[in-house]
MIMAR-724498 format. One line per 3 residues: their letters; for each residue x, z, y of N, C-alpha, C, O, CB. Coordinates in nm, 4 decimals. Glycine has a CB too. Example, Ala and Ser with C-alpha at 12.3 -4.5 7.8 and 13.67 -1.06 7.14 Angstrom:
! residues 2
AS) 1.3190:0.7800:-0.5690:1.2300:0.7800:-0.4500:1.3200:0.7800:-0.3300:1.4236:0.8465:-0.3319:1.1308:0.9046:-0.4473 | 1.2850:0.7080:-0.2250:1.3670:0.7140:-0.1060:1.2900:0.7870:0.0030:1.3409:0.8039:0.1138:1.4084:0.5725:-0.0598
This chain:
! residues 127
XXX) 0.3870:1.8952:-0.9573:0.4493:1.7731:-0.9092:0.5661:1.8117:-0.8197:0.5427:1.9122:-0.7527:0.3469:1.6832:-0.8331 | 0.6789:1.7603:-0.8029:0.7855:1.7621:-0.7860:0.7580:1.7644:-0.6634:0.7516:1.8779:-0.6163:0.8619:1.6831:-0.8410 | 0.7310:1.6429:-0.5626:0.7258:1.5974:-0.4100:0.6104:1.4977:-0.3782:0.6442:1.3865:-0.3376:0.8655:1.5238:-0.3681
XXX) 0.4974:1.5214:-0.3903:0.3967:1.4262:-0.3694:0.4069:1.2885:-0.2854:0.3530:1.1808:-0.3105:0.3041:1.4971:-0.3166 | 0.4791:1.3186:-0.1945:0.5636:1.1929:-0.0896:0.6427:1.0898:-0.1873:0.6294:0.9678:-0.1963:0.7034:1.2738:0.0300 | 0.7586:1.2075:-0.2812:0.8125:1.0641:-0.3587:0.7255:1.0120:-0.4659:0.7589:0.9052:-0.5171:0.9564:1.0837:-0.4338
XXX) 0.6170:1.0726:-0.5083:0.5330:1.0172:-0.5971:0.4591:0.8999:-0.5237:0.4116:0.8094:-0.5923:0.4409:1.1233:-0.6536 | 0.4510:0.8984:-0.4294:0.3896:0.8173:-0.3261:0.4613:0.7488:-0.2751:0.3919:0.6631:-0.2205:0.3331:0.8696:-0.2366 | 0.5855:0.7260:-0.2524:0.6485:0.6413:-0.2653:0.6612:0.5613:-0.3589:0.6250:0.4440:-0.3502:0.7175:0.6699:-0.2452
XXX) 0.7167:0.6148:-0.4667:0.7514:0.5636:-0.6105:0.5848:0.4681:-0.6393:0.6002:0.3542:-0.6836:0.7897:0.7315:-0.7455 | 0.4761:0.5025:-0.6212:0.3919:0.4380:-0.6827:0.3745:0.3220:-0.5438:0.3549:0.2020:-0.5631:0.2596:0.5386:-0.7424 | 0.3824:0.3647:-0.4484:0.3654:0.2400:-0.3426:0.4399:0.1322:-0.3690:0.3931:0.0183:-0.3675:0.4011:0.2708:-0.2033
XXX) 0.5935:0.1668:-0.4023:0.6991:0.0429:-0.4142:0.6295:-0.0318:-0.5251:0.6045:-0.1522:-0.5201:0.8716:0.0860:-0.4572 | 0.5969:0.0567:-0.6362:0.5769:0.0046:-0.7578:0.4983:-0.1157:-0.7547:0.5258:-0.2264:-0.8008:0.5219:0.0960:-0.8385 | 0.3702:-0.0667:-0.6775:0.2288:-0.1598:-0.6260:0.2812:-0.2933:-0.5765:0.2720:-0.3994:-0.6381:0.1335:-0.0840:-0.4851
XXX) 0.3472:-0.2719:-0.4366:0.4539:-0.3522:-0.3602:0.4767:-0.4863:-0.4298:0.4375:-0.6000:-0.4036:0.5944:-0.2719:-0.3518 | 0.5656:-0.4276:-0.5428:0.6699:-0.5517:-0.5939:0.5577:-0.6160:-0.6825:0.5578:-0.7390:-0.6861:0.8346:-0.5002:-0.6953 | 0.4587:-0.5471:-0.7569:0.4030:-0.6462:-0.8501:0.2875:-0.6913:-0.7898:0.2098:-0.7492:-0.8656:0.3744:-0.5959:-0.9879
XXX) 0.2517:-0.6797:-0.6634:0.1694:-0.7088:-0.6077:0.2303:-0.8493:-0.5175:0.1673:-0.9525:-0.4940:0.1201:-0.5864:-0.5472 | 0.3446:-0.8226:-0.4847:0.4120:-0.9491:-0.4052:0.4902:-1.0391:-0.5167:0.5441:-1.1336:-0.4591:0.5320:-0.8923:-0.2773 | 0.5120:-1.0408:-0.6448:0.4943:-1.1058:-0.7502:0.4152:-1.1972:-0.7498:0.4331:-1.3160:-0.7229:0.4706:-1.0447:-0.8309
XXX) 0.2950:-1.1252:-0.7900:0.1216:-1.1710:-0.7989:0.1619:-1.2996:-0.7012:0.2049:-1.4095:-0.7359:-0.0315:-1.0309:-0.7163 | 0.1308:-1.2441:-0.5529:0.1432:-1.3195:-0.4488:0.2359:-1.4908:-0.4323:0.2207:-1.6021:-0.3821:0.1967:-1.2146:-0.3702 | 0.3435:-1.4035:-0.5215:0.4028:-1.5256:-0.4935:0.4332:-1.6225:-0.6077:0.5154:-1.7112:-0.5848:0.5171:-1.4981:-0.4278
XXX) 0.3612:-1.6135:-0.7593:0.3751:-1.6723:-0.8519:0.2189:-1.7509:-0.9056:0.2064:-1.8585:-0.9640:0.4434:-1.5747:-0.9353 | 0.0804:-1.6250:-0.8491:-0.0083:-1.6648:-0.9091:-0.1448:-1.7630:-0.7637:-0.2298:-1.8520:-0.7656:-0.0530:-1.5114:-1.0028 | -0.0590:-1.6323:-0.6258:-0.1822:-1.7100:-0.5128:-0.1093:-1.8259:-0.4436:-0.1756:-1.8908:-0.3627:-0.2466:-1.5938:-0.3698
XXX) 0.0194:-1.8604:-0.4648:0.0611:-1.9919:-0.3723:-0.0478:-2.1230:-0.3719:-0.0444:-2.1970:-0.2736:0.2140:-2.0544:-0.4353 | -0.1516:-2.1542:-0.4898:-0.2037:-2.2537:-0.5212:-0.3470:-2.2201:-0.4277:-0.3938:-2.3084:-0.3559:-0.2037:-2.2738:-0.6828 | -0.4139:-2.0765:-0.4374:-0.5242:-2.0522:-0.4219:-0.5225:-2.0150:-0.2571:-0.6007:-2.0550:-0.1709:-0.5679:-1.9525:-0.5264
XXX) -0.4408:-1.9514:-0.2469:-0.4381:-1.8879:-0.1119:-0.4432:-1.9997:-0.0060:-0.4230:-2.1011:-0.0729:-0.3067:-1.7970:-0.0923 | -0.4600:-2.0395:0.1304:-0.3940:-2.1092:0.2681:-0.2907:-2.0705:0.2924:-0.2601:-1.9556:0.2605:-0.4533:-2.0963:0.3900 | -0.1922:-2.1632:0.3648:-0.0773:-2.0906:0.3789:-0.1081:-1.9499:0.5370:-0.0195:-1.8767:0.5811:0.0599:-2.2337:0.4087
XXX) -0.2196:-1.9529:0.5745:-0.2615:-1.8541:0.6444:-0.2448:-1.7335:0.6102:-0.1493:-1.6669:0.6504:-0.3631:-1.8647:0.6635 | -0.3487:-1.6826:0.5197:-0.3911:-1.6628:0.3566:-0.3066:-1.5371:0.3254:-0.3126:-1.4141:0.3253:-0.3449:-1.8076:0.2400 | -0.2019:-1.6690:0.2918:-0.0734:-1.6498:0.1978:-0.0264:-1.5308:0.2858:-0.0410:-1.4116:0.2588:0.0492:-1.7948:0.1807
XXX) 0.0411:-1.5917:0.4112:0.0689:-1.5292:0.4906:0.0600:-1.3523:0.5621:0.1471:-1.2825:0.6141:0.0338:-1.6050:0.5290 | -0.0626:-1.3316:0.5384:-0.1321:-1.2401:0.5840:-0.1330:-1.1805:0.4334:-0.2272:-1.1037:0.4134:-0.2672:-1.2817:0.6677 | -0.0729:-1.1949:0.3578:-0.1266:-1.1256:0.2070:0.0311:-1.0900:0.2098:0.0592:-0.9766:0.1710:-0.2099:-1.2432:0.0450
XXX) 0.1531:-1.1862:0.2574:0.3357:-1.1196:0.2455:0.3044:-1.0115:0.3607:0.3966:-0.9301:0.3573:0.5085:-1.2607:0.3035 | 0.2219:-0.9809:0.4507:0.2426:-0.9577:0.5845:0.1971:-0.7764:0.4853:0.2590:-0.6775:0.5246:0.1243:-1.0661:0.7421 | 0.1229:-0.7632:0.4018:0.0525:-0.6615:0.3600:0.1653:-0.6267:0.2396:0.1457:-0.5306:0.1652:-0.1114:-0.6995:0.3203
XXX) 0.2318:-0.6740:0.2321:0.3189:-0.6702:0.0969:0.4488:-0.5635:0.1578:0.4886:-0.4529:0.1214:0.3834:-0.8590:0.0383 | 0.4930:-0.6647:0.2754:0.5804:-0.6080:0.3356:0.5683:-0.4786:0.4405:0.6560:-0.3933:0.4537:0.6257:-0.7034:0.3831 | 0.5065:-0.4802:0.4753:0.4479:-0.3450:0.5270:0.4133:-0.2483:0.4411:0.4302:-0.1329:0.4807:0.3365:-0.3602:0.5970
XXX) 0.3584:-0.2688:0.3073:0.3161:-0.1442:0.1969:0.5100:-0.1019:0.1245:0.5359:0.0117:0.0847:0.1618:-0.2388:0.0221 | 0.6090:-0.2078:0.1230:0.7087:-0.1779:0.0966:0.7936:-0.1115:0.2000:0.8539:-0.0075:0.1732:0.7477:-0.2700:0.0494 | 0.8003:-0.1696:0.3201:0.8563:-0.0361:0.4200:0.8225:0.1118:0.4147:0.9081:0.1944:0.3830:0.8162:-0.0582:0.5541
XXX) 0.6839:0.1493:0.4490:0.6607:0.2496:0.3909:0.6851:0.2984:0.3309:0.7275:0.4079:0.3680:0.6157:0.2637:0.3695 | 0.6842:0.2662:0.1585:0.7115:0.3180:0.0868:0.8453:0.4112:0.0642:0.8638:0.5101:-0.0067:0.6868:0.2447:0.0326 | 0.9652:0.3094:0.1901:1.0780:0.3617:0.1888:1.0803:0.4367:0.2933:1.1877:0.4945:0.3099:1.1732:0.2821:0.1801
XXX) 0.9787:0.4616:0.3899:0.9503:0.5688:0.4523:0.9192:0.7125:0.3860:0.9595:0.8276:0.4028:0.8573:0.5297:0.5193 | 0.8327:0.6512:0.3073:0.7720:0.7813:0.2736:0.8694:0.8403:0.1423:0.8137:0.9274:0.0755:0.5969:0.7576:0.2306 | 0.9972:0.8048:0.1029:1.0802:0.8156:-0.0010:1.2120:0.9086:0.1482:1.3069:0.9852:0.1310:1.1217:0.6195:-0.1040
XXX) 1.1676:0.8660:0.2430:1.3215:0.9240:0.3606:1.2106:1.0349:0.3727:1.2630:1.1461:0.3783:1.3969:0.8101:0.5579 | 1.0747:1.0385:0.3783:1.0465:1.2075:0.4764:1.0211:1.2813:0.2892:0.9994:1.4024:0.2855:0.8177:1.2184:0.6462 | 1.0251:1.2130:0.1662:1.0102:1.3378:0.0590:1.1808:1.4029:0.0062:1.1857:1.5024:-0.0660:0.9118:1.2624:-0.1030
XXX) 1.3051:1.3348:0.0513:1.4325:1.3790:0.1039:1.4436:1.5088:0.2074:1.5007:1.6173:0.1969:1.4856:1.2605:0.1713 | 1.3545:1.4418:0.3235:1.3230:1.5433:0.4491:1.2703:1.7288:0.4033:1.3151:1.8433:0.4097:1.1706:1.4536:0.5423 | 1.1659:1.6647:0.3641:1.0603:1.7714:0.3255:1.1440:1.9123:0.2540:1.1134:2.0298:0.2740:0.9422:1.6930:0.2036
XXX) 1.2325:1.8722:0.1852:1.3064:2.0593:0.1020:1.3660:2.1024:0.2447:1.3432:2.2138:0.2918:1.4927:2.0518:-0.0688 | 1.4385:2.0126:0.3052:1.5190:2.0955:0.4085:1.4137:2.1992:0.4858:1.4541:2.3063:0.5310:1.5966:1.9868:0.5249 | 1.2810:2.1587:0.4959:1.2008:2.2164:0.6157:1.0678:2.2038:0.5252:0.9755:2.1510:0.5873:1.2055:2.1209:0.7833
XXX) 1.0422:2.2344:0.4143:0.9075:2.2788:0.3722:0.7931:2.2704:0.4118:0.7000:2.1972:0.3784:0.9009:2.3677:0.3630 | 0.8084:2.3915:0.5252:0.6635:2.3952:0.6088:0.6534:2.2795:0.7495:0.5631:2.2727:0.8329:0.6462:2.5737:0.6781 | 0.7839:2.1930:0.7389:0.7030:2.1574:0.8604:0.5795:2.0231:0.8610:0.5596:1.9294:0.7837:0.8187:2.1226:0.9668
XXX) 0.5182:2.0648:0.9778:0.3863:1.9801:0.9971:0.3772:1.8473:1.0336:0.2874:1.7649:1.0167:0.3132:2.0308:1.0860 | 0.5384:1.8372:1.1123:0.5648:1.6641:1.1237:0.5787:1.6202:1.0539:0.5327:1.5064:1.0448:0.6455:1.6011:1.1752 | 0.6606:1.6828:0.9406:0.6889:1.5739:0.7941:0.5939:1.5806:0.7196:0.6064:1.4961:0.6310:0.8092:1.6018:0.6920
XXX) 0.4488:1.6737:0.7037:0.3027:1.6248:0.6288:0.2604:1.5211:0.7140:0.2722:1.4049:0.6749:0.1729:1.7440:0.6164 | 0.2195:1.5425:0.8092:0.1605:1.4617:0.9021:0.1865:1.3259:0.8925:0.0970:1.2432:0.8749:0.1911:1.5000:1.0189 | 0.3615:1.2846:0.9082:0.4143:1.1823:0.8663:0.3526:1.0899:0.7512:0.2903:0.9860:0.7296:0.5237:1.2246:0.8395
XXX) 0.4281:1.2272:0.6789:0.3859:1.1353:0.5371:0.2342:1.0729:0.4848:0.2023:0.9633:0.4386:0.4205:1.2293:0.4189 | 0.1449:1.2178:0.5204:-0.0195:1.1417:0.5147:-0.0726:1.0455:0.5717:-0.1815:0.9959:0.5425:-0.1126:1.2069:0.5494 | 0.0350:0.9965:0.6972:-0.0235:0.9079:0.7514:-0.0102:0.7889:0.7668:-0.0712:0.6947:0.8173:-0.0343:0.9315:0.8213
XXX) 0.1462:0.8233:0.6764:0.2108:0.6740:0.5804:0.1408:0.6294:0.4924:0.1339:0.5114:0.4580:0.3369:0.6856:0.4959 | 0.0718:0.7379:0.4404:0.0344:0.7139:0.2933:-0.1471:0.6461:0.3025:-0.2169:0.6008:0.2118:0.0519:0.8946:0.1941 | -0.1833:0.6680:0.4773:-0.3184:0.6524:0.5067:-0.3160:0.4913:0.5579:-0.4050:0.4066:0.5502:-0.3735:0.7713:0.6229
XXX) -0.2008:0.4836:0.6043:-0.1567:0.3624:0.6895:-0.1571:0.2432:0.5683:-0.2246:0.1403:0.5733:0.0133:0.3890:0.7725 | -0.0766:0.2773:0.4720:-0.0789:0.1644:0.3321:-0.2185:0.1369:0.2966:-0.2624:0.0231:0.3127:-0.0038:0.2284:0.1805 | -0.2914:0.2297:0.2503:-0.4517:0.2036:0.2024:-0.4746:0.1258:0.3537:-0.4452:0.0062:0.3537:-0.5751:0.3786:0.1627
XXX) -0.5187:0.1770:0.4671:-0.6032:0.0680:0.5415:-0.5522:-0.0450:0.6106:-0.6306:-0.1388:0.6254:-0.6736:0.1233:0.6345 | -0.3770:-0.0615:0.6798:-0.3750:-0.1338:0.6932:-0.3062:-0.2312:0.5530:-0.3133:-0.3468:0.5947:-0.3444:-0.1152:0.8044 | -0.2607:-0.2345:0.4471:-0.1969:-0.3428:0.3339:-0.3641:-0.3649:0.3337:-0.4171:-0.4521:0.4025:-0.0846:-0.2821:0.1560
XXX) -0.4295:-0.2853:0.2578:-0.5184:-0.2376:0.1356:-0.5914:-0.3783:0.2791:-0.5612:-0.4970:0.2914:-0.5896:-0.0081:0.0819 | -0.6641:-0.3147:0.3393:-0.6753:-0.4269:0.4500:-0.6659:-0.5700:0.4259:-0.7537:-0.6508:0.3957:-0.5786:-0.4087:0.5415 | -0.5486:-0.5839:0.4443:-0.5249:-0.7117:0.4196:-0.5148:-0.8054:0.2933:-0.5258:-0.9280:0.2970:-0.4362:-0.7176:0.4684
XXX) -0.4945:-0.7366:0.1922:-0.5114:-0.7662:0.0838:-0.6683:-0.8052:0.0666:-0.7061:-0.9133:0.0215:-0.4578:-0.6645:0.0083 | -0.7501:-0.7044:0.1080:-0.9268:-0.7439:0.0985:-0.9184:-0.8728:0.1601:-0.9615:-0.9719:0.1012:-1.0531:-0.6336:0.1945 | -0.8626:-0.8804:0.2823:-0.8921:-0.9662:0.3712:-0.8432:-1.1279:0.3029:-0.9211:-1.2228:0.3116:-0.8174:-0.9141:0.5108
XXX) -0.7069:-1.1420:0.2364:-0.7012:-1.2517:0.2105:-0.7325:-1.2947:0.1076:-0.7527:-1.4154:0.0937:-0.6218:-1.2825:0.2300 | -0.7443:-1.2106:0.0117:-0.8211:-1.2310:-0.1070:-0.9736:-1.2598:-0.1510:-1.0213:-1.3315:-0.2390:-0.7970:-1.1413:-0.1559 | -1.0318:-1.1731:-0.0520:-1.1765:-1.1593:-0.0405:-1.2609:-1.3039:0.0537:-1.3609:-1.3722:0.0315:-1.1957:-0.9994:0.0438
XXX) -1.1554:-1.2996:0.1650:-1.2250:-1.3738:0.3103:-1.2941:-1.2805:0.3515:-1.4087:-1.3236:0.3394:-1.3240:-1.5082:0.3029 | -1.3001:-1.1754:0.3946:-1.3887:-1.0544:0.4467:-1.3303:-1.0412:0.5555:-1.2302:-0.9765:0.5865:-1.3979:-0.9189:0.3694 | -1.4213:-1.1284:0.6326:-1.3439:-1.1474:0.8188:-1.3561:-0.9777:0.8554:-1.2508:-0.9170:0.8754:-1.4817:-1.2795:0.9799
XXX) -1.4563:-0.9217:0.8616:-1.4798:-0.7493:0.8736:-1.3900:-0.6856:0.8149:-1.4025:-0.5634:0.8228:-1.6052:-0.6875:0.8132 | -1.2951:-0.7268:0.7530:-1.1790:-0.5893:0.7118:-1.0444:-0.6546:0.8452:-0.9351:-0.6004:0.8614:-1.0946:-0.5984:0.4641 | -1.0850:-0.7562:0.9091:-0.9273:-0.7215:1.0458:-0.9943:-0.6469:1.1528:-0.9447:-0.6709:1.2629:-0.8392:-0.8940:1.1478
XXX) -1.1191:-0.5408:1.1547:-1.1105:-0.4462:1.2669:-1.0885:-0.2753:1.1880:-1.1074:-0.1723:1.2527:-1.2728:-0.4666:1.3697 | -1.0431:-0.2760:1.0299:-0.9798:-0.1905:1.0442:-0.8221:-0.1829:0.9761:-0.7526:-0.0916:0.9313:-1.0637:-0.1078:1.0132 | -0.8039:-0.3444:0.9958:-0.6254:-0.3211:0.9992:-0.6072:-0.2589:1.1235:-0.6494:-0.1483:1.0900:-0.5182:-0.4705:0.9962
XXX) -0.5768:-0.2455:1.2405:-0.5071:-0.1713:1.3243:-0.5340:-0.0099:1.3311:-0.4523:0.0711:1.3751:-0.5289:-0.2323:1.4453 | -0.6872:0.0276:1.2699:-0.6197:0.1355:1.2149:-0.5007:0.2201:1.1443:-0.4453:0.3285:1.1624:-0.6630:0.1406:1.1804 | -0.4929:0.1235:1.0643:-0.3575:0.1126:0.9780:-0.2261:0.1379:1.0456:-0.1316:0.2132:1.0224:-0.3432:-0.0268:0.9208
XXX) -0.2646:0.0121:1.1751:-0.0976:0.0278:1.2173:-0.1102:0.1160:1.3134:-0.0080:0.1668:1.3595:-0.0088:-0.1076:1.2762 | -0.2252:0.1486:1.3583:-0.2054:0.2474:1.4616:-0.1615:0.4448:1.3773:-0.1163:0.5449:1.4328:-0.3852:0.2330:1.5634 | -0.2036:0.4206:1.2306:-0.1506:0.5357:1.1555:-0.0024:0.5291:1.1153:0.0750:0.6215:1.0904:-0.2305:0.5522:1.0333
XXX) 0.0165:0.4017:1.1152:0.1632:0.3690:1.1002:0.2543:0.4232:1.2043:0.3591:0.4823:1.1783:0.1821:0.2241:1.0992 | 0.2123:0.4017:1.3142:0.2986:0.3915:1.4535:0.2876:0.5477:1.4327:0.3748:0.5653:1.3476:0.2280:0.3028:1.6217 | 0.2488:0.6356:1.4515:0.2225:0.7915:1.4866:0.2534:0.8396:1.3557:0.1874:0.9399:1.3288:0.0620:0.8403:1.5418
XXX) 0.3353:0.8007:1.2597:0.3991:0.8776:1.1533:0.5119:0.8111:1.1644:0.5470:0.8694:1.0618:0.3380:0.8833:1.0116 | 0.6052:0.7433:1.1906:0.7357:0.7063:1.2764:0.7692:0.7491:1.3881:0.8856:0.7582:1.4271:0.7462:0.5939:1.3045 | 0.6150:0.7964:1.4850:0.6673:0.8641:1.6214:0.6860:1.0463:1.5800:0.7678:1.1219:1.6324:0.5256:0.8316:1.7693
XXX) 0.5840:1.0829:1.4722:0.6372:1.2109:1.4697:0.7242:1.2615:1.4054:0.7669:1.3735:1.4335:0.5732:1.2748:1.4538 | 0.7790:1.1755:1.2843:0.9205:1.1423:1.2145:1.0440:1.1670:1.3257:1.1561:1.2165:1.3144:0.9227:0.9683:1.1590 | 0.9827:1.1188:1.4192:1.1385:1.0913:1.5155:1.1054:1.2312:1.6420:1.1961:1.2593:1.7203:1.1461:0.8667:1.6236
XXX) 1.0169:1.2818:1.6460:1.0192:1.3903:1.6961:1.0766:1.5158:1.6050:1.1565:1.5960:1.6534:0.8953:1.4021:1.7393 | 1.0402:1.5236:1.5008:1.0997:1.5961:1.4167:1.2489:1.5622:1.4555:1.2996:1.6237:1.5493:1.0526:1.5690:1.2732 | 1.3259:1.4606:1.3825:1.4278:1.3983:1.4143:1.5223:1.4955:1.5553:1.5981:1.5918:1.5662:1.3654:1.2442:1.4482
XXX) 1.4627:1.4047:1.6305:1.4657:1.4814:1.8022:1.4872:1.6764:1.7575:1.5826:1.7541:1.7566:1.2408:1.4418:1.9177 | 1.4123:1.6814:1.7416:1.4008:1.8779:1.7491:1.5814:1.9412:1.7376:1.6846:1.8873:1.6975:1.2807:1.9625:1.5484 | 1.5644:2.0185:1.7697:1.7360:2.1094:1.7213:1.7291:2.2026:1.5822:1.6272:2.2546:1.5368:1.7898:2.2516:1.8659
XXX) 1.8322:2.2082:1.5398:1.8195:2.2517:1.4275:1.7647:2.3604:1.4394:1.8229:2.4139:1.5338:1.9161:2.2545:1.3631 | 1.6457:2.4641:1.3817:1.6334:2.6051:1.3912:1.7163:2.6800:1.3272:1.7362:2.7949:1.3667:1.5247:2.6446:1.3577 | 1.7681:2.6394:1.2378:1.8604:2.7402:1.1634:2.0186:2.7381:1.2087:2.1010:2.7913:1.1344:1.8530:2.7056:1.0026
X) 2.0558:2.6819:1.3197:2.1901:2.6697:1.3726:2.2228:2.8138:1.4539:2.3316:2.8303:1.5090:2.1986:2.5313:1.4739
């Protein structure tokens, strides 16, 4: 495999769009506009990512080994499954027990943008 990140990207967006399709052609009738809500809220968050995790598999040749840009990325890629994946259970299902582990999610979210930007931050080693 080429870059596991852009494969992971590429399949997140993919999910994304036909999943917020779905959302917005087949659940407008079924869903609450609560619901609804909380199901774009999972849509749009699994599509940011995705274009996250498409900027650190760009990242990744320059610097191979480094551990911020795995870290990053696994935890982009951990952040989509629990917090979207999350919410998707949640509005689809009514499974009041899947909103105590959305903030897992965003709390995996937040700490693969903060070590993105530490990387970021660093000086070049090869200058």
């Amino acid at each position: 495999m080429r870059s596991p990140f852009l494969f992971s990207a590429a399949v997140s967006a993919l999910i994304a769009i036909a999943l917020g399709a779905f959302g917005a052609h087949g659940l407008q009738a079924i869903l609450s506009e609560k619901m609804l809500a909380v199901y774009k809220t999972a849509v749009t968050y699994q599509m940011w990512h995705a274009l996250g995790l498409g900027i650190i598999s760009q990242l990744k040749p320059q610097n191979p080994y480094s551990k911020l840009l795995s870290w990053s990325g696994y935890l982009m890629i951990a952040g989509t499954f629990l917090f979207s994946g999350s919410l998707y259970l949640l509005s689809l299902l009514n499974l009041k027990w899947l909103g105590m582990i959305t903030p897992l999610g965003g709390i995996a979210f937040i700490v693969s943008w903060l070590l993105l930007a530490i990387y970021a931050a660093q000086k070049n080693s090869q200058s």
